[in-house]
C-alpha positions in Angstrom: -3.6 -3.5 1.8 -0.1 -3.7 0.5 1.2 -6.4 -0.5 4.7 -7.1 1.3 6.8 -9.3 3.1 4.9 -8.3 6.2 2.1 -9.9 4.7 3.3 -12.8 2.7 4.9 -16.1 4.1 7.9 -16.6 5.1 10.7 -18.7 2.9 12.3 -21.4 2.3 14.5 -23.9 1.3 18.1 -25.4 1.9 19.7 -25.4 -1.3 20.4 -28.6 -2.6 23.9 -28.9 -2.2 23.2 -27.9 1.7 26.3 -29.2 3.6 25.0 -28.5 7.1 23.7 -31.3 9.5 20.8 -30.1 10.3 19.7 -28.8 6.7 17.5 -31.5 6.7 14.9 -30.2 8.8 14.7 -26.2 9.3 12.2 -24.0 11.5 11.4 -20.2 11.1 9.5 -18.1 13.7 7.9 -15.0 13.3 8.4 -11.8 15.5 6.1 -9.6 16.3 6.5 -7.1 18.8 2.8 -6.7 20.3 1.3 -10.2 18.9 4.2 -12.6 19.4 4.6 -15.0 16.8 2.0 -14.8 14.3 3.3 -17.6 11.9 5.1 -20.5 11.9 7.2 -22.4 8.8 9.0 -25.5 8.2 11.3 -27.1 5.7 12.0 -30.5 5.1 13.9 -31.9 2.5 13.6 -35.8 1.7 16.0 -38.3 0.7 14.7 -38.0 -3.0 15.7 -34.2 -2.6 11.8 -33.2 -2.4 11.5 -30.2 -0.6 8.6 -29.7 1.5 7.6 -26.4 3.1 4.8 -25.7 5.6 3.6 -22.1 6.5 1.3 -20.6 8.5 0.7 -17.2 9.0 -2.8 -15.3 10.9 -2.3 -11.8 11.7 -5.6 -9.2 12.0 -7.8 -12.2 11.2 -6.6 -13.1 7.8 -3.2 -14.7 6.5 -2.4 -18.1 4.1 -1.5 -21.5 5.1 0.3 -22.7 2.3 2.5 -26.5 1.9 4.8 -26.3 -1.0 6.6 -29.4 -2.3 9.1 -28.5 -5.2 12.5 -30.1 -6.5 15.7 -28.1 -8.0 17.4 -28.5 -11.4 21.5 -29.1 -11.2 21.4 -25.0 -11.6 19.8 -24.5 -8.5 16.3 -23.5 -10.4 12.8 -25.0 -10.2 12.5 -28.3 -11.6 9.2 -28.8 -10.4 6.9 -26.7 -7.9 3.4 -27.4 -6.0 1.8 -25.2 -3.5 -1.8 -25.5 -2.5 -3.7 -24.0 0.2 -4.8 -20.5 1.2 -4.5 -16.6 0.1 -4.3 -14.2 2.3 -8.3 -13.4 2.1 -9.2 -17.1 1.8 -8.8 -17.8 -1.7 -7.5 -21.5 -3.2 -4.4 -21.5 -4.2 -3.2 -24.5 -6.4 0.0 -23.5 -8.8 1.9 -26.1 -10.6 5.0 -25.3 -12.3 7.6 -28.1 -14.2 10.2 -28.2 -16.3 11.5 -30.5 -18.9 14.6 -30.0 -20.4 14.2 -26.8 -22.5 10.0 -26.3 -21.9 8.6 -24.7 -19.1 5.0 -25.4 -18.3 2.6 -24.0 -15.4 -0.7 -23.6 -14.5 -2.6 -22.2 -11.4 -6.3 -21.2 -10.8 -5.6 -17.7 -12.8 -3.3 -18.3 -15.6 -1.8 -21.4 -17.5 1.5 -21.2 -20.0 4.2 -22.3 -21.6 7.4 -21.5 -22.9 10.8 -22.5 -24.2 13.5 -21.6 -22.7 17.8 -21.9 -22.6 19.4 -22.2 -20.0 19.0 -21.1 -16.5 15.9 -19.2 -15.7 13.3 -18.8 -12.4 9.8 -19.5 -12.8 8.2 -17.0 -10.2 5.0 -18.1 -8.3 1.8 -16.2 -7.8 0.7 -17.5 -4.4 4.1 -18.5 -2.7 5.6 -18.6 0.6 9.4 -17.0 0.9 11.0 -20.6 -0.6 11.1 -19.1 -3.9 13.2 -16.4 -2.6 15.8 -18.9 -0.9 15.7 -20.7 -4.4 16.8 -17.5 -6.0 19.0 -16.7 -3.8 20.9 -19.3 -4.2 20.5 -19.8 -7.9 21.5 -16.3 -8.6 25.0 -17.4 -6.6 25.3 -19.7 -9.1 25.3 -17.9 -12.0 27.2 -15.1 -10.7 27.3 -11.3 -12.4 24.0 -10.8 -14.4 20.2 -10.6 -14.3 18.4 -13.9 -13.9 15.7 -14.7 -16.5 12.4 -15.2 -14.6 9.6 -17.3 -16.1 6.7 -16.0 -17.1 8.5 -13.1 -18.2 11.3 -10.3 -16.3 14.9 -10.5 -15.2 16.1 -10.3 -11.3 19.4 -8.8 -10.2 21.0 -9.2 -7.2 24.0 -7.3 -5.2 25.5 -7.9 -1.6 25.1 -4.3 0.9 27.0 -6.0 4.0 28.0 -8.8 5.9 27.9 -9.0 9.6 28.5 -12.2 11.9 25.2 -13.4 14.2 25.4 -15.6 17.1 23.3 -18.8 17.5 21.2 -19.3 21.1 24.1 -22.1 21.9 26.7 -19.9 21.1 27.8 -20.5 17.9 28.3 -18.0 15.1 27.6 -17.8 11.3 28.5 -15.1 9.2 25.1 -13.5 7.0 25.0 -10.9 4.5 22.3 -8.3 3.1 21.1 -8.9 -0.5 18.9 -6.6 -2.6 16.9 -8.3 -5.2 15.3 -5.9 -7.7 13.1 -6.4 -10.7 10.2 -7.8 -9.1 7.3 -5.4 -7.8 8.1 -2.0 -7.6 10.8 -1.4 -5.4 14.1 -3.7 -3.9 13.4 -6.2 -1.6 15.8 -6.9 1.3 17.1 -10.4 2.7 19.8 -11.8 4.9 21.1 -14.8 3.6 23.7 -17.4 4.7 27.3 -17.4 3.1 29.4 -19.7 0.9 29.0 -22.0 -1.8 25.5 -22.6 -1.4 23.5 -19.5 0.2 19.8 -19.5 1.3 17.8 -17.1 2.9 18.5 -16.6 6.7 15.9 -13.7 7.6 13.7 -11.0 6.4 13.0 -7.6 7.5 10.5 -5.4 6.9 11.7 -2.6 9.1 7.8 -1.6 10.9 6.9 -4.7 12.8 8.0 -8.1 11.9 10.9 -10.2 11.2 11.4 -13.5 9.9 14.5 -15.7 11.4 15.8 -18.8 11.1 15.0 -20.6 14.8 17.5 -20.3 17.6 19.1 -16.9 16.0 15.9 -14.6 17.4 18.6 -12.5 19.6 20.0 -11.2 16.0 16.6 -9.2 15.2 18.2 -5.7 16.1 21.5 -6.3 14.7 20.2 -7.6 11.7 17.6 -4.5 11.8 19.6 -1.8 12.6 22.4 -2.8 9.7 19.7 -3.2 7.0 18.2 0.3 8.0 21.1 2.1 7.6 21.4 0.3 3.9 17.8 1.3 3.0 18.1 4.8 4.7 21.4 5.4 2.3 19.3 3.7 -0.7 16.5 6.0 -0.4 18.4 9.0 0.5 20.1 8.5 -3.0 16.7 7.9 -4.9 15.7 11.5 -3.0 18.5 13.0 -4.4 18.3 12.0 -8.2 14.6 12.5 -8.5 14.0 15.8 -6.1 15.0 19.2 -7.9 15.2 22.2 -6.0 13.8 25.5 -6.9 15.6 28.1 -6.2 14.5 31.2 -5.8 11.3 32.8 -7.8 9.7 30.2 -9.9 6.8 30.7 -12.5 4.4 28.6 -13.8 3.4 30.4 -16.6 -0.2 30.1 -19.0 -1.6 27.1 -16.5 -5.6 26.9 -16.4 -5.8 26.7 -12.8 -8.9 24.0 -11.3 -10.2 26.4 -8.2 -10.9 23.5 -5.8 -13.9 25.5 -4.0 -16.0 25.9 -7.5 -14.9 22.9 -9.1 -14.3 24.4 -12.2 -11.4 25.4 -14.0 -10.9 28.8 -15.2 -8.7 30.9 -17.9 -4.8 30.6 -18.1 -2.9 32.1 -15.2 0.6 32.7 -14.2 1.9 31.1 -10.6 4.3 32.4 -8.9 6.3 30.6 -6.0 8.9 31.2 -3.7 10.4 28.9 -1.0 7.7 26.7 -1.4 5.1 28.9 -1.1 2.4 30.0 -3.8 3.5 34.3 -3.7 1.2 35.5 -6.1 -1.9 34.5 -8.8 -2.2 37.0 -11.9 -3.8 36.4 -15.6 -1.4 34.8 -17.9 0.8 37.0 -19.6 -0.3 40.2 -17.4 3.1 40.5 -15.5 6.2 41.3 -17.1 8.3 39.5 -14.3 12.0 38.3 -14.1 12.1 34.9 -12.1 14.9 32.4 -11.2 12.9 29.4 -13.0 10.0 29.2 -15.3 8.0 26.5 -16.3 5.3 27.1 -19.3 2.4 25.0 -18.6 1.1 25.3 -21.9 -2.3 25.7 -21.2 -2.0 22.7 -19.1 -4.5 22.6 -16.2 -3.2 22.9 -12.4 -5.0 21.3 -9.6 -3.9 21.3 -6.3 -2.0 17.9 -4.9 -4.2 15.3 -3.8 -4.8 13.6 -0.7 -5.1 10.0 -0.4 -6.8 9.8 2.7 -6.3 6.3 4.0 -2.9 4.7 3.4 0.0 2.9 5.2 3.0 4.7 4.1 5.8 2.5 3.6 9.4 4.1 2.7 9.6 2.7 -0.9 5.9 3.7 -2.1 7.0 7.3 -2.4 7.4 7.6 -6.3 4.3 5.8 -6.9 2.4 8.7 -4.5 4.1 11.5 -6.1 4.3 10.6 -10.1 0.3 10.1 -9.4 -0.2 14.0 -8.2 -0.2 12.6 -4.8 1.3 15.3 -2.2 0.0 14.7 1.0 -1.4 11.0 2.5 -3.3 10.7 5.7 -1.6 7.6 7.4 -4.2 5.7 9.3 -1.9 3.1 11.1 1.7 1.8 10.7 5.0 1.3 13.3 4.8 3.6 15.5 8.4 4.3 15.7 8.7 4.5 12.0 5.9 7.1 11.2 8.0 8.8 14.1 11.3 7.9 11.8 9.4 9.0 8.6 7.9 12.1 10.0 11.9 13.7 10.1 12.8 12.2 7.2 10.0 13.6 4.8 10.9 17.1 5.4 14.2 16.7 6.0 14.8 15.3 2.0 15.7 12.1 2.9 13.4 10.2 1.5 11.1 10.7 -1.5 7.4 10.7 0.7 4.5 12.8 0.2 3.7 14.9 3.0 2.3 12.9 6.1 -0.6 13.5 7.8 -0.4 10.7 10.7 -3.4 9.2 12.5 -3.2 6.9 15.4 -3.9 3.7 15.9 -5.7 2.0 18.6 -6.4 -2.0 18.8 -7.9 -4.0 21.8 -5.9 -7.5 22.6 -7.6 -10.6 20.9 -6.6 -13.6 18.5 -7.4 -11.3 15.7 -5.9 -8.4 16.6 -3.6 -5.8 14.0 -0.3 -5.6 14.9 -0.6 -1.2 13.9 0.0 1.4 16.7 -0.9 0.1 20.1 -3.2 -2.5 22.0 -4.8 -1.9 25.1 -7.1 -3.8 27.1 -8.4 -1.1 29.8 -9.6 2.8 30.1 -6.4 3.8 31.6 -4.6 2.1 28.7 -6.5 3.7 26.0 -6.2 7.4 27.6 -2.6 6.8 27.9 -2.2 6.0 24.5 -4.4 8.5 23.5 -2.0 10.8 25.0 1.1 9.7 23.7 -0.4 10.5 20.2 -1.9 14.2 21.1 1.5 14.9 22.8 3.3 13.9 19.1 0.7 16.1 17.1 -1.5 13.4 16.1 -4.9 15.2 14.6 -7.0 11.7 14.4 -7.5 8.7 15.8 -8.1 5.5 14.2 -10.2 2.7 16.3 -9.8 -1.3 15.1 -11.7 -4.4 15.1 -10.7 -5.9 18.5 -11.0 -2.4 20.5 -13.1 -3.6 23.9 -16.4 -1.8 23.5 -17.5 -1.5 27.0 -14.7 1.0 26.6 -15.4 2.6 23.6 -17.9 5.9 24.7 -15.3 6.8 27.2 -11.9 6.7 24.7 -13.9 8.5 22.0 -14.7 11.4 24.5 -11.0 11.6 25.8 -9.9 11.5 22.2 -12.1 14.6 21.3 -10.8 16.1 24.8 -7.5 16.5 23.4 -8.8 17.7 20.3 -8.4 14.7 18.0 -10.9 13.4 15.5 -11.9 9.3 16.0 -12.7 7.5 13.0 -12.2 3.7 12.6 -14.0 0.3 11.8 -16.7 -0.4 14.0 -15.4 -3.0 17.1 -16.7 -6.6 16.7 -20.3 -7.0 18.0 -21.2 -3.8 17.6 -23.2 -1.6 14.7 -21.8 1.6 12.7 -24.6 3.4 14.2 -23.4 2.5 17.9 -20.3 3.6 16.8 -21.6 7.0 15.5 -23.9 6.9 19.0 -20.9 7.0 20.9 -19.1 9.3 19.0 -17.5 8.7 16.1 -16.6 11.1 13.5 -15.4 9.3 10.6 -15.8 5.5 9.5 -13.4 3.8 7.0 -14.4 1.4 4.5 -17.4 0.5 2.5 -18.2 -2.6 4.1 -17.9 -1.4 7.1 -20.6 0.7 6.8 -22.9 -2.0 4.9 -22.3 -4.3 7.4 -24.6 -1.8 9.7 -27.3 -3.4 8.5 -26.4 -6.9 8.2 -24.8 -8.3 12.0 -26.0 -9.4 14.8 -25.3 -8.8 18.4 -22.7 -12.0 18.1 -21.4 -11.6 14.1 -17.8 -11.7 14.2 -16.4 -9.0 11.6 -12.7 -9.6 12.9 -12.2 -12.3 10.6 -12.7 -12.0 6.5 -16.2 -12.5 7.6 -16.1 -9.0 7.4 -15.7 -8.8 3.7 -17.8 -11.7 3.2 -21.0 -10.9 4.6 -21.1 -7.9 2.6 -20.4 -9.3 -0.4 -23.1 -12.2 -0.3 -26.0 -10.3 1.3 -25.7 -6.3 0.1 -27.2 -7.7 -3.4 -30.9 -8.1 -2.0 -30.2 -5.3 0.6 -33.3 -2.7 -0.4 -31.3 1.0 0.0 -35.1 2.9 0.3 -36.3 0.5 3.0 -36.6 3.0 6.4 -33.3 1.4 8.2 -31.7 2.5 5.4 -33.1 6.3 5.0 -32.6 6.4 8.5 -29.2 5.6 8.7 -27.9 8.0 5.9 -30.3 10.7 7.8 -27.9 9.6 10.8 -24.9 10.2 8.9 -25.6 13.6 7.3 -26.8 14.5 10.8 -24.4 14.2 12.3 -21.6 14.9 9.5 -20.3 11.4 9.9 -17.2 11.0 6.9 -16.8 8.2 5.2 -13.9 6.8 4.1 -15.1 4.4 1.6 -11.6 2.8 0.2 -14.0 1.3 -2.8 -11.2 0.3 -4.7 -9.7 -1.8 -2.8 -12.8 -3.1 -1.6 -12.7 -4.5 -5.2 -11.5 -8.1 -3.9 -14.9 -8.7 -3.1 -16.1 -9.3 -6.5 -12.8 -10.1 -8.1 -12.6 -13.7 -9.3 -9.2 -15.6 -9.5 -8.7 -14.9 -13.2 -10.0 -12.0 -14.1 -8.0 -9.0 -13.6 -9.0 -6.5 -11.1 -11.1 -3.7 -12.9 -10.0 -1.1 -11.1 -6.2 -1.3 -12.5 -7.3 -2.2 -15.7 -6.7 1.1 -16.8 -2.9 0.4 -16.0 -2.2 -2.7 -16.5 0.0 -1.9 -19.8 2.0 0.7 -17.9 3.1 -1.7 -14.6 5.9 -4.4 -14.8 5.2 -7.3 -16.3 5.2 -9.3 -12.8 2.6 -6.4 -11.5 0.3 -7.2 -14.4 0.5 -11.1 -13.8 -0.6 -10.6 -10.2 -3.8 -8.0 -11.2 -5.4 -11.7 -12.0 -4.9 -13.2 -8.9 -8.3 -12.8 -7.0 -8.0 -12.6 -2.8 -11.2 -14.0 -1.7 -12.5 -17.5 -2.7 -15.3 -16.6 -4.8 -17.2 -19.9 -6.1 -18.5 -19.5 -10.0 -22.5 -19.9 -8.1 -21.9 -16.8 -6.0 -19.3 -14.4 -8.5 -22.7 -12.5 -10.0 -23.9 -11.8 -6.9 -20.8 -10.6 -5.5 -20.9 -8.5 -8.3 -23.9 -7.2 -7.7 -23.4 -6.6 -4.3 -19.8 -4.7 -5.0 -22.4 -2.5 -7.5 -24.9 -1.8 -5.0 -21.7 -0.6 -2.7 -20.6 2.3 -5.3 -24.3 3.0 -5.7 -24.5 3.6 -2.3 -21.6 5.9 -2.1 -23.3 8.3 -4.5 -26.3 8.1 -2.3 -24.6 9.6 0.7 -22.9 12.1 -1.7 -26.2 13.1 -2.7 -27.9 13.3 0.8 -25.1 15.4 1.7 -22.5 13.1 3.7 -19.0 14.0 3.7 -17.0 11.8 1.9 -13.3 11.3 1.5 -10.9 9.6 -1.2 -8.5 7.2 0.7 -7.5 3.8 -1.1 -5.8 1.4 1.3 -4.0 -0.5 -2.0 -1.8 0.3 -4.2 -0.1 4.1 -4.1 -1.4 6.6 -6.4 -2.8 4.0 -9.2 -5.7 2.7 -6.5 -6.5 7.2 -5.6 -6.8 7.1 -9.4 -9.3 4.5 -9.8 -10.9 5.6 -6.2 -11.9 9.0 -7.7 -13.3 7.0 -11.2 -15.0 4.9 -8.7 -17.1 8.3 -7.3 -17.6 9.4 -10.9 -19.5 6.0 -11.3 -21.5 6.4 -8.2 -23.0 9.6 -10.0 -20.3 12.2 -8.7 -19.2 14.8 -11.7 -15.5 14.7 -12.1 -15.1 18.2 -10.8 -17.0 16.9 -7.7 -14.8 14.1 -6.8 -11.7 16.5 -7.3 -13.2 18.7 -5.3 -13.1 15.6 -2.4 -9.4 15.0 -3.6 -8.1 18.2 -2.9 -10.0 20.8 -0.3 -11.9 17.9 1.6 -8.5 16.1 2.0 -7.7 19.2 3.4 -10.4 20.0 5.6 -10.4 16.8 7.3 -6.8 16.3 7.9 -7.2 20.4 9.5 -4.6 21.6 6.8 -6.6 23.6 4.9 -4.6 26.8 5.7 -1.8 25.3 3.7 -3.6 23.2 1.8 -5.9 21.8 -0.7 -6.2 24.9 -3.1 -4.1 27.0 -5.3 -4.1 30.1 -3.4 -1.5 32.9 -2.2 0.0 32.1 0.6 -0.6 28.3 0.6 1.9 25.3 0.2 2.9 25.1 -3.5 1.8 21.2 -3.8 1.0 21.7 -7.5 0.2 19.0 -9.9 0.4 20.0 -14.0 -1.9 17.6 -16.0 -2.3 16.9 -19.6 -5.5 16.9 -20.1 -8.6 18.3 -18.1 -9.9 16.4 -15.3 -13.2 18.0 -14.8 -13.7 16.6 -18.2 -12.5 13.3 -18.1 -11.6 11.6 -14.6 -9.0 9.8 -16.2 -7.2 12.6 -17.3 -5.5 12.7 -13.7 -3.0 9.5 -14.9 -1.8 12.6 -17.1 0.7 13.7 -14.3 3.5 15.9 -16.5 4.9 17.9 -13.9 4.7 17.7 -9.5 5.9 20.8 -7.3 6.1 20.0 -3.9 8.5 20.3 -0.9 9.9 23.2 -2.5 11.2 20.8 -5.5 10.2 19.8 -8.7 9.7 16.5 -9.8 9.5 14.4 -13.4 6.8 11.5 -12.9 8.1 10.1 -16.1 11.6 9.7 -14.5 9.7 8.6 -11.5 7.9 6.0 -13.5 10.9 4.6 -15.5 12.9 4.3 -12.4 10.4 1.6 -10.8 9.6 -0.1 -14.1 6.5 1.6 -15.2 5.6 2.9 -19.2 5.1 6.7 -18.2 1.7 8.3 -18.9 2.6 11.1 -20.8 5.5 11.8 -23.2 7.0 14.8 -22.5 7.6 16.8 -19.4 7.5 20.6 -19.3 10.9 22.2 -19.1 12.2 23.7 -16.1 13.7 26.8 -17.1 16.8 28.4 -14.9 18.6 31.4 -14.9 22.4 31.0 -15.1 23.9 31.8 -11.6 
């Protein structure tokens, strides 16, 4: 579930010094193409120059409602700042931030701190709607050239990409311009903001589905979109360019201990060869006497094929996090469908730093919790017709949602398999994963969504967190040898039902506000500082009477994953959180459940494969197969966590340096050196 401006509030807040009449009072609306306008926000500022922001936002069941009351210091930073309300997943939110002259204080239900400070500098919330962004916005015009000092910790730039006049619903005009922010999270962020002397934000854009606009301008959205897409496309297509490496011509990758994905073991040192981004040949290391354009010595470093993440949202910035993890290909299991179109020419065309994309579609009935992913139908002859749209663009799967009408469910899945598409999905609201399977499912995503098999009733509703909740409370005292329970894996390996079981994002469940998520604990030293600070910040509301059963329940989940492993389902490795780190801590996750390392490699790389029907070019390093080739310091069959080791990615036909990957978006590399690429002169 990445965390964006798609899912966070909106802004904001006229900047003191505001000179227009109706600053005193400002409304935002959200756009959404197929939900309409799933949030709402408001600004008022007071007499006593109190700001006072409002925000609500619901969009597949969840979203916060957040009021924020903060004042500004002569320098256009945070004198004081309040929000209290909801996260995302239900959790309290209650952050308080002041300062007084030169010490900064703050507190929230994760963290407290202090510090002293000189000078301007932006204290940067945890829970927030977009009126921290306004705020810096207009506090970084204030200052001028130069990083901002953000409180906790971190510095934020700023630079202008274009200006372009809009026109107001009554016909007049105001001129906006495009600002990217960077040094926060891992990639730039993208706002329009107002001009002159005291700029706030005017709009966001995420580019897939949603935009957030000032009230009255809505008729800007595709001028506003359109100019920031070329920006972005010109951005990215210059990150391709400094990080991508062509190989020309033969390569070798000599002395590498290859891990043969369909033993799941690794065996003696080998030399590679590749050509055109292709694997030519396979011989022992050493036994070939061979000229070739490049060479790389591996070093006795172990080769693994690249790894699938099976279940993600690909987004255009997440790219280096995929690819400095080992990450080659991801299966995509709902997004815009106009960009995956977008992204699907860009990824092979170079210009834009992706893994390869295997897309799946996405198919949601019409309800008040609806996802606004892929397309919504309410009939038969709706379904079939988006059904076909996605078999006619070379879509292998399809991927069914909470809201899908049921009484229509038998008939889509059989028209899905007609056009020789897989159906997977989470199990429609008021029914069972084993109705699901029953009418013809071949793939269910999510751990709770298979728990929750056992745990609804004809008139549960799992659109809401519910969904997440119920699990969490009740899979504690659930009793996996009980007969429903044998019955229902016997089901599953039956009928070869995959499960997708995204366990480490499923993590939120027994993640307290506080602690910091165990399943990026491993990392936590490598992210940006501002990464790190969030890894505390728990999702769900999780009282101190129910956190050890949650616990327990979360527990009994990864038990139950090794169980189905055992009993011979098919499992796959998707993580639905953050890129690359969350595949990482997915695969430890299996080990955990009782999987060897080799095993959950094995599910990694050829089942990732198998089940996206690539395994002709993928998932193995054999002849005649894709070169997606991974180097790794250190042997993963021995030690899961030896895959964070990434020294050296071949894909696309290029090479690429995860340590220059890492440092570009702010995270400590995982290894020290990279192997050299070796070229013969032209």
């Amino acid at each position: 579930m990445k965390k964006s401006i798609l899912l966070a509030s909106i802004f904001l807040a006229a900047i003191a010094a505001a000179t227009e009449a109706d600053a005193e009072t400002l409304s935002y609306v959200v756009l959404n193409d197929r939900i309409g306008s799933p949030g709402s926000q408001t600004v008022e500022r007071s007499d006593d120059g109190t700001f006072t922001v409002r925000y609500v936002y619901k969009n597949n069941g969840r979203g916060p409602e957040l009021v924020e009351r903060f004042r500004l210091a002569a320098d256009g930073t945070f004198s004081e700042y309040h929000v209290t309300g909801t996260s995302t997943f239900g959790a309290v939110v209650d952050e308080r931030f002041e300062r007084t002259g030169d010490v900064a204080v703050w507190h929230s239900t994760s963290e407290q701190g202090n510090r002293k400070v000189s000078g301007p500098a932006l204290y940067v919330p945890l829970n927030s709607s977009f009126a921290p962004t306004s705020v810096f916005i207009g506090a970084m015009a204030e200052l001028g050239d130069g990083p901002m000092p953000l409180l906790p910790n971190g510095a934020l730039r700023m630079r202008k990409l274009d200006e372009v006049d809009v026109r107001k619903n009554d016909g007049s005009t105001r001129r906006v311009q495009l600002l990217a922010q960077t040094g926060l999270g891992f990639q730039p962020s993208f706002f329009w903001a107002t001009t002159g002397p005291a700029p706030r934000l005017f709009a966001t854009a995420d580019l897939q589905e949603e935009i957030f606009i000032e009230a009255g301008w809505e008729a800007n959205r595709k001028l506003l979109e359109g100019r920031q897409r070329v920006a972005e496309r010109e951005a990215l297509r210059d990150r391709a360019e400094r990080l991508r490496h062509r190989l020309l011509g033969l390569t070798v990758i000599r002395n590498a201990r290859i891990f043969d994905s369909e033993k799941a073991t690794v065996g003696a040192a080998s030399d590679v060869y590749v050509l055109r981004g292709r694997i030519t040949r396979i011989v022992p290391a050493g036994s070939v006497a061979r000229d070739a354009d490049n060479e790389i010595d591996a070093a006795g470093r172990v080769l693994i094929p690249g790894l699938f993440d099976m279940h993600a949202h690909v987004w255009r910035w997440n790219g280096a996090l995929d690819l400095a993890a080992g990450v080659t290909s991801v299966r995509d299991m709902g997004n815009d469908n106009a960009t995956m179109q977008t992204m699907l020419e860009d990824v092979p065309a170079g210009r834009v730093l992706l893994p390869q994309i295997v897309p799946c579609g996405f198919l949601e009935g019409k309800s008040p919790f609806s996802s606004s992913f892929g397309i919504t139908v309410s009939t038969l002859e709706e379904a079939k017709r988006a059904v076909d749209w996605y078999a006619q663009r070379g879509y292998r799967q399809l991927k069914i949602y909470n809201s899908f009408p049921k009484e229509i469910l038998r008939e889509t899945v059989a028209y899905a398999h007609g056009q020789g598409m897989r159906v997977s999905g989470h199990v429609p609201a008021f029914m069972r994963a084993a109705d699901a399977i029953e009418q013809g499912y071949d793939e269910i995503q999510h751990i709770n969504q298979v728990m929750l098999n056992f745990l609804v009733t004809p008139t549960t509703e799992t659109r809401t967190i519910e969904r997440f909740r119920l699990p969490a409370d009740k899979v504690a005292d659930l009793d996996f040898d009980s007969q429903a329970v044998q019955d229902f894996i016997a089901l599953l390996v039956r009928r070869q039902i995959v499960i997708d079981s995204t366990l480490a994002t499923s993590d939120l469940m027994q993640q307290k506000d506080g602690e910091m998520a165990a399943v990026y604990a491993a990392v936590a030293d490598h992210v940006p500082p501002d990464v790190r600070r969030g890894l505390f910040v728990g999702s769900m509301n999780i009282p101190d009477a129910t956190a050890a059963r949650y616990k327990r329940s979360y527990a009994k989940m990864v038990e139950f994953v090794g169980r189905m492993y055992r009993a011979g389902v098919p499992l796959v490795a998707g993580t639905d959180a953050i890129p690359g780190f969350a595949l990482h801590s997915e695969l430890a996750l299996y080990v955990q459940a009782g999987l060897t390392p080799a095993q959950a490699l094995q599910i990694a790389t050829r089942d990732g494969a198998k089940y996206t029907g690539t395994s002709h070019e993928r998932g193995s390093v054999t002849p005649g197969k894709l070169a997606d080739l991974v180097l790794l310091d250190g042997d993963p069959t021995a030690d899961i966590a030896n895959l964070r080791k990434v020294a050296l990615v071949i894909t696309q036909a290029h090479w690429l340096s995860p340590k220059a990957m890492h440092e570009e978006i702010g995270i400590v590399p995982f290894v020290a050196t990279v192997p050299e690429v070796r070229s013969r002169p032209n």
